[in-house]
VEXZA-52618 format. One record per residue: residue number from 1; x, y, z of N, C-alpha, C in turn. Coordinates in pm, 1 decimal, m for minus. Atoms other than C-alpha are relative to their C-alpha. Example, Ala and Ser with C-alpha at 12.3 -4.5 7.8 and 13.67 -1.06 7.14 Angstrom:
<sites>
+-----+----------+----------+----------+----------+----------+----------+----------+----------+----------+
: pos :      n_u :      n_v :      n_w :     ca_u :     ca_v :     ca_w :      c_u :      c_v :      c_w :
+-----+----------+----------+----------+----------+----------+----------+----------+----------+----------+
:   1 :     89.0 :   m119.0 :      0.0 :   1230.0 :   m450.0 :    780.0 :     90.0 :    120.0 :      0.0 :
:   2 :    m82.0 :   m119.0 :     m6.0 :   1367.0 :   m106.0 :    714.0 :    m77.0 :    109.0 :     73.0 :
+-----+----------+----------+----------+----------+----------+----------+----------+----------+----------+
</sites>
This chain:
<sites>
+-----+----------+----------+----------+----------+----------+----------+----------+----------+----------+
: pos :      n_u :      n_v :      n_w :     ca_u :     ca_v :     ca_w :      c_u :      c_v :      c_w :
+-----+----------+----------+----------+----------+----------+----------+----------+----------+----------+
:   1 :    139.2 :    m37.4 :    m11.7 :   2472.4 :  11524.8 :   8332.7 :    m70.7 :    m14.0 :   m135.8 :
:   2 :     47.2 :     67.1 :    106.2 :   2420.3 :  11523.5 :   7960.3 :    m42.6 :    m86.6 :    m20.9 :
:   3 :    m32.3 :    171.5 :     27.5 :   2551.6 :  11203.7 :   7885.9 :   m131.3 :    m81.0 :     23.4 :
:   4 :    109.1 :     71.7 :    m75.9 :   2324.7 :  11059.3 :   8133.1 :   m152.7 :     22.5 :    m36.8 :
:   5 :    144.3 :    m39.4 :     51.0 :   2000.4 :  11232.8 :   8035.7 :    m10.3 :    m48.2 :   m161.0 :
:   6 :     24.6 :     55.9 :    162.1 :   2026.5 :  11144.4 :   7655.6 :      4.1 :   m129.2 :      1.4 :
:   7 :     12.8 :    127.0 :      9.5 :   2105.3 :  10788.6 :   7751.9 :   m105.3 :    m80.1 :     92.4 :
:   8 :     97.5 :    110.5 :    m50.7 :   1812.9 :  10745.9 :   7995.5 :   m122.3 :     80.9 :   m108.9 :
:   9 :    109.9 :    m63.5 :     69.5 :   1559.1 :  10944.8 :   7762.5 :    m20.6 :    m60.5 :   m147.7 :
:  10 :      6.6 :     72.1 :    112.6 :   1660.0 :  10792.9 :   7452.1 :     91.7 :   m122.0 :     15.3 :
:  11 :   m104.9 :    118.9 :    m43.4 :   1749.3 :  10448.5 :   7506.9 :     m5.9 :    m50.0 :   m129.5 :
:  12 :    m68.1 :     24.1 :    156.0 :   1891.2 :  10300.6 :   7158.1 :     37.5 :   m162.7 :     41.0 :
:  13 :    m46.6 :    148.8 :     18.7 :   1909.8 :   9897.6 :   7233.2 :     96.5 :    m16.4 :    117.4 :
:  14 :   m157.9 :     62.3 :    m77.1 :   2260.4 :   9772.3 :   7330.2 :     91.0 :    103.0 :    m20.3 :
:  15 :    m72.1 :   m141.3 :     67.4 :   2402.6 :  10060.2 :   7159.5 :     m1.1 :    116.5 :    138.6 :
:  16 :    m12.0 :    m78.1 :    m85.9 :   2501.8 :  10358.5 :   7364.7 :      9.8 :    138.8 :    m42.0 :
:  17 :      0.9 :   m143.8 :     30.7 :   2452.8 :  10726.2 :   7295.9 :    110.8 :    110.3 :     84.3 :
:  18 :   m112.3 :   m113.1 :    m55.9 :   2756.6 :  10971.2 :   7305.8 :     m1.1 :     73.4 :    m51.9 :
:  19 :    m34.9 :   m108.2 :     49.1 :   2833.2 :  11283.2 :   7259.2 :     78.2 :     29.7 :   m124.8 :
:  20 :   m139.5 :     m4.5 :    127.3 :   3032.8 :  11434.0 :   6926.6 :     26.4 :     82.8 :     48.0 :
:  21 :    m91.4 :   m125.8 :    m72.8 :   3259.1 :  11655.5 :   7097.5 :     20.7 :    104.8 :   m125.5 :
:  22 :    m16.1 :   m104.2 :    121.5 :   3338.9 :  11850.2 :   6737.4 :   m104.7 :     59.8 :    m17.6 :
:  23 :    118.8 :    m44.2 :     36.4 :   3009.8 :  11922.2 :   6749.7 :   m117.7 :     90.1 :     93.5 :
:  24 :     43.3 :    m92.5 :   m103.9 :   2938.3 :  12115.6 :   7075.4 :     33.5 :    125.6 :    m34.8 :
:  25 :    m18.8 :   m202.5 :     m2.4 :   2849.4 :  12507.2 :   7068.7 :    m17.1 :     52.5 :    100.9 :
:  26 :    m32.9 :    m47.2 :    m97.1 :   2933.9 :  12703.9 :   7313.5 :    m81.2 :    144.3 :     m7.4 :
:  27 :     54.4 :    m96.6 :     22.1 :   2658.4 :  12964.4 :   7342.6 :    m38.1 :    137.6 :    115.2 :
:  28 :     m7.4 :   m104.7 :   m105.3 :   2600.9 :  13293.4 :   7565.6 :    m59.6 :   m113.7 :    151.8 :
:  29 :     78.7 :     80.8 :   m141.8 :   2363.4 :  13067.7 :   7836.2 :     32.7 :   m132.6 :     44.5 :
:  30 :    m22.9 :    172.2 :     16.4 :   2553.7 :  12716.8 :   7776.9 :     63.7 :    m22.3 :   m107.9 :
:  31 :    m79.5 :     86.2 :     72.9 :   2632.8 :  12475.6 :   7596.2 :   m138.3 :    m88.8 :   m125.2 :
:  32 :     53.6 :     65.1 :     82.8 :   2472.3 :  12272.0 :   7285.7 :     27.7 :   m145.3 :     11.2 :
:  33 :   m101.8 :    160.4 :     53.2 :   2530.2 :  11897.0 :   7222.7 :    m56.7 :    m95.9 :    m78.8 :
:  34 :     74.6 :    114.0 :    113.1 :   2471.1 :  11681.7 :   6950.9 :     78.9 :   m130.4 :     96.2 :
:  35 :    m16.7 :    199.1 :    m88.7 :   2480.3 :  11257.3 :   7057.5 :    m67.1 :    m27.7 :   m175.0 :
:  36 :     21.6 :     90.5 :     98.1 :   2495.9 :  10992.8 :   6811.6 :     m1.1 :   m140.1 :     38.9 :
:  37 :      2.2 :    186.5 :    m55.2 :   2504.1 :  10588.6 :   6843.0 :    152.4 :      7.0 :     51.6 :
:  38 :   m159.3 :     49.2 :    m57.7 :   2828.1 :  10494.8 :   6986.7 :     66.7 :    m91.2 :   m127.1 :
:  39 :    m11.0 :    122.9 :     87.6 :   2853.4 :  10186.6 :   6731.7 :     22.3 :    133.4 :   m135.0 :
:  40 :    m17.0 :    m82.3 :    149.4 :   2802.7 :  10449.2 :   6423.7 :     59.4 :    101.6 :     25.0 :
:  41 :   m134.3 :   m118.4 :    m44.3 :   3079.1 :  10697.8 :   6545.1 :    108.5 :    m82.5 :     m0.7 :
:  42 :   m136.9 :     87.0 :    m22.9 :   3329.0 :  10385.2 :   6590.7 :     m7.1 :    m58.3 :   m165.5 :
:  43 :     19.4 :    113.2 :    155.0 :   3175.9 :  10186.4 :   6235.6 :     11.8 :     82.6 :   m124.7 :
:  44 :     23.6 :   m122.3 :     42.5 :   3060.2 :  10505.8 :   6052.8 :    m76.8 :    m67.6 :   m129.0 :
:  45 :    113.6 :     46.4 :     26.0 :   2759.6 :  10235.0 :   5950.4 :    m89.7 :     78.7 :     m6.0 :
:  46 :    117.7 :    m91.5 :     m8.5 :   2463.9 :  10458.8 :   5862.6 :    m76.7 :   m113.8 :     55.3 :
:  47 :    129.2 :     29.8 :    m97.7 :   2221.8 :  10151.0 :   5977.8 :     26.3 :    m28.5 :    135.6 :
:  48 :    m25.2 :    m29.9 :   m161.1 :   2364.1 :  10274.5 :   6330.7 :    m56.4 :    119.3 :      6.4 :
:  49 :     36.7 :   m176.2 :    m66.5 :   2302.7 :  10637.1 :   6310.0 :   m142.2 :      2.9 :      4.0 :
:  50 :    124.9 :    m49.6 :    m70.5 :   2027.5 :  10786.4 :   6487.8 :    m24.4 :     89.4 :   m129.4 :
:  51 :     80.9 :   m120.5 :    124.5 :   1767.8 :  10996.1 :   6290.4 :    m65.2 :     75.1 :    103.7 :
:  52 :    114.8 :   m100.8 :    m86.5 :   1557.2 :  11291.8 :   6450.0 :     91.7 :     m3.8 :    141.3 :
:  53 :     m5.2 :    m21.3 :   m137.4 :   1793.6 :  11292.6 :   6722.2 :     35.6 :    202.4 :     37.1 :
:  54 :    m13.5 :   m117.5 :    m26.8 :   1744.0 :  11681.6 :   6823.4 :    138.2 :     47.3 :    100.5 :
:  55 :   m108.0 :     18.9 :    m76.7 :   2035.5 :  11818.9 :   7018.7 :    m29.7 :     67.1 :    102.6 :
:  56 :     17.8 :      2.5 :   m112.5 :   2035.8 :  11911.7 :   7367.3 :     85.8 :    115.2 :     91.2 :
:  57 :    m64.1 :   m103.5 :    m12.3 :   2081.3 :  12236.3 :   7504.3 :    m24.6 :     20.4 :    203.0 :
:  58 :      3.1 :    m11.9 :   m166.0 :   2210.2 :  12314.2 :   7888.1 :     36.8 :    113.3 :     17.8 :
:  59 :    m24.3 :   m127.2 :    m38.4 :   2142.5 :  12645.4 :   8021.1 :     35.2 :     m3.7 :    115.5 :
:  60 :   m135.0 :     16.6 :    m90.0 :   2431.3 :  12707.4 :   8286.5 :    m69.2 :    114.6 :    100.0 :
:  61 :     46.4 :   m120.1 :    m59.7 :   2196.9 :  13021.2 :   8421.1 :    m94.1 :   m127.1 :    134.1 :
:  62 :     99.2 :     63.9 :    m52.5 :   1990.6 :  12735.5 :   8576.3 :      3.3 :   m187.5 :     57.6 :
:  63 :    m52.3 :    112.4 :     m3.9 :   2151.6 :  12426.2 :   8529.4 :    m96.2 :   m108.4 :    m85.8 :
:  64 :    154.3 :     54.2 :     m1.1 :   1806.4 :  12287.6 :   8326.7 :     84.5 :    m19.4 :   m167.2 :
:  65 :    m35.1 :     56.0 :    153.0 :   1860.2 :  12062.8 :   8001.9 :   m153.8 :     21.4 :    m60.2 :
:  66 :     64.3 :     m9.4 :    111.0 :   1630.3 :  12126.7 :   7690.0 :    m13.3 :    m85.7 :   m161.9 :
:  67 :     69.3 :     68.6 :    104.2 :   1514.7 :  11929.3 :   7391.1 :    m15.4 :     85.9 :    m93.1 :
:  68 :     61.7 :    m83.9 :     98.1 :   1561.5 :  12117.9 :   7085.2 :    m85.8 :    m45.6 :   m105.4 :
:  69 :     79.0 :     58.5 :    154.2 :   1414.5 :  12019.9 :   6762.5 :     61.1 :    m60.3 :   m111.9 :
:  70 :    m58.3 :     22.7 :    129.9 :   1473.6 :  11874.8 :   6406.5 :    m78.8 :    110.7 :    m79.6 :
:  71 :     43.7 :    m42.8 :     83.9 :   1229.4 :  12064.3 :   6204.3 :     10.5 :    116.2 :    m65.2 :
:  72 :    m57.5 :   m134.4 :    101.3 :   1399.1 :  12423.2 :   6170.3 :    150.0 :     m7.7 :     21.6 :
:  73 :   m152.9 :     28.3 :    m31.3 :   1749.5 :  12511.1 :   6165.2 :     47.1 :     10.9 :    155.2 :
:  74 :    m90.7 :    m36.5 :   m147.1 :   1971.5 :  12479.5 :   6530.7 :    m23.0 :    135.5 :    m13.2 :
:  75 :      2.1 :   m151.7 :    m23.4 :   2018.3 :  12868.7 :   6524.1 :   m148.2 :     m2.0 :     63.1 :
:  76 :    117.1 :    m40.3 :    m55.6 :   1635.7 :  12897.3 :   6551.6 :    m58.7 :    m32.5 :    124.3 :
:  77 :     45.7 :    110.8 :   m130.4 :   1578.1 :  12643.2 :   6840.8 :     91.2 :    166.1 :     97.9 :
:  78 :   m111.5 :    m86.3 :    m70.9 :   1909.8 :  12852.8 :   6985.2 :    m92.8 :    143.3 :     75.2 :
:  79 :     63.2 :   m155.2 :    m34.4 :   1714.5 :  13204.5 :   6928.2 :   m135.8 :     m2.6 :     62.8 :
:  80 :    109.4 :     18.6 :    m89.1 :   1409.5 :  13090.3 :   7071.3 :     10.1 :     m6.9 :    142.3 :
:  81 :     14.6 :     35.6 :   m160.2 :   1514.0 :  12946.7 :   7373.2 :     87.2 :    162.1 :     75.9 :
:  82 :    m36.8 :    m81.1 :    m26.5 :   1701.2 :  13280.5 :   7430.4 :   m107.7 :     96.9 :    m16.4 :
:  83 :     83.3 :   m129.2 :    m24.3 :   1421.3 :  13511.7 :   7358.0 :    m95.7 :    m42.9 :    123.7 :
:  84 :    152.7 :     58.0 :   m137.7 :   1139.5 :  13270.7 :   7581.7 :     64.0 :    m39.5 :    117.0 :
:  85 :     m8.4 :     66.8 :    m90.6 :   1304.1 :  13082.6 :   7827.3 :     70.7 :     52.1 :    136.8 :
:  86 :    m54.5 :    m51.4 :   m133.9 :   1313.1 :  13228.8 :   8182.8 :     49.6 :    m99.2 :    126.6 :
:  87 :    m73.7 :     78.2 :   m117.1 :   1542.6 :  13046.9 :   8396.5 :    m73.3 :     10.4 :    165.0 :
:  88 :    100.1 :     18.9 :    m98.3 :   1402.2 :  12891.8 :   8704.7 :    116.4 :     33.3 :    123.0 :
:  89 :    m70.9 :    m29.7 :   m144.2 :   1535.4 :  13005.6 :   9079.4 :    116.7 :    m91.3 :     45.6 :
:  90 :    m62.0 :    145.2 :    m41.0 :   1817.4 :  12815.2 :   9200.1 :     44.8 :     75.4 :    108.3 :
+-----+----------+----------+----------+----------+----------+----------+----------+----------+----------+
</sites>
């Protein structure tokens, strides 16, 4: 479900956007996930890696993926979406 949403939302060329598994947090409502190029995870080429790619948070209360940010730290995105975000009916 990730996977799929980061690779039709941000489409990156020929290149393919995956997950960094070392890099998932496991938080009270879900899960976190950073994605990088595919090519610059196998090459570890910086003119592969993605920039501004925010990471992508799935609240499990709801099943509903989120778009965090670059511009403050993860934690804050984290504590936000936990103080505002009221999960929708399922």
């Amino acid at each position: 479900m990730v996977l799929e949403f980061i690779n039709e939302r941000f489409e990156n060329g020929d290149d393919e956007l995956v997950i960094v598994d070392e890099d998932v947090l496991e938080i009270e409502v879900g899960w976190v996930f950073c994605y990088d190029s595919k090519i610059f995870l196998e090459t570890n080429q910086l003119a592969f890696a993605l920039a501004g790619n925010a990471p992508v948070l799935f609240d499990n209360r709801d099943e509903t993926l989120h778009v965090t940010g670059t511009a403050k730290p993860l934690s804050e995105y984290i504590q936000d979406h936990l103080s505002n975000y009221k999960p929708q009916s399922t």
